[in-house]
C-alpha positions in Angstrom: 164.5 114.5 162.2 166.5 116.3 159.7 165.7 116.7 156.3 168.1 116.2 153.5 168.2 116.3 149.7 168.5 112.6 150.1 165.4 112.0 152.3 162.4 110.3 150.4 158.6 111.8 150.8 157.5 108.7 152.6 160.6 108.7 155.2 160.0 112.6 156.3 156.1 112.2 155.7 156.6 109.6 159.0 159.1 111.7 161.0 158.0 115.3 160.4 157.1 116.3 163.8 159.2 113.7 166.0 162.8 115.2 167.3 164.6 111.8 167.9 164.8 108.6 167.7 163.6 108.0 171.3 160.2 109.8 170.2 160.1 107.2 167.2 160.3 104.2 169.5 157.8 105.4 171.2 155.3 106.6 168.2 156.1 102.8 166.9 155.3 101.0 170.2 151.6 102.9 170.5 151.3 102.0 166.9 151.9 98.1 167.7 149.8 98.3 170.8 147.2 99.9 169.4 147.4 97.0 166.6 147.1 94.4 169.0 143.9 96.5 170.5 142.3 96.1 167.1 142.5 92.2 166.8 138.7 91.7 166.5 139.0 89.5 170.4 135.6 89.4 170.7 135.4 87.2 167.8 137.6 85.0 169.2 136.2 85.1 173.2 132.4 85.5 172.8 131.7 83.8 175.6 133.4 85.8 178.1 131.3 88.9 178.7 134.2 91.5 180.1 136.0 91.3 176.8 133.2 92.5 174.5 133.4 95.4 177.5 136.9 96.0 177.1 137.5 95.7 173.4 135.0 97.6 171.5 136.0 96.4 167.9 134.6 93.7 166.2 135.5 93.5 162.7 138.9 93.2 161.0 138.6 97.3 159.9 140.8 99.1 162.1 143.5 96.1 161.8 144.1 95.9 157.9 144.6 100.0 158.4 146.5 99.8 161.5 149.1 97.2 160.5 150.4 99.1 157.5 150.7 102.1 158.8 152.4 100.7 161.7 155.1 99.1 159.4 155.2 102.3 157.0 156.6 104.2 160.4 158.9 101.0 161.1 160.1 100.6 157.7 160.7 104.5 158.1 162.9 104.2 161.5 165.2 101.7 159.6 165.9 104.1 156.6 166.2 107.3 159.3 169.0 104.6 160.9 170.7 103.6 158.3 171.4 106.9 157.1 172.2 108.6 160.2 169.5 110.9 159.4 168.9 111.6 163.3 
């Protein structure tokens, strides 16, 4: 991402390291994946034994960090877009 005079903290914060857009996408859709991943399931499917195997969290923790930092790097693509900034 280039940086310009115009660029805010939070937007380059995101984007610092990542080249293009394509790399963005893809930094946003491990983000969301790994947001689903943190849904406490087990809480949800007790009774079946291979998902307290599969998914290892069981509190609400890892989502309430996940989710906003998933949107801070969504709400970051849309500035990077909208300003051509690519």
């Amino acid at each position: 991402m280039r940086k310009t005079d115009d660029t805010p903290l939070w937007v380059f914060l995101a984007f610092s390291s990542i080249e293009s857009r394509k790399g963005a996408l893809i930094l946003i859709g491990c983000s969301f994946i790994f947001s689903l991943y943190c849904i406490p399931w087990v809480l949800f499917f007790n009774q079946f034994e291979w998902v307290s195997t599969l998914f290892l969290i069981d509190d609400w923790e890892w989502l309430i960090m996940m989710a906003p930092i998933t949107a801070w790097y969504w709400l970051s693509l849309r500035w990077v877009d909208k300003h051509s900034a690519w």
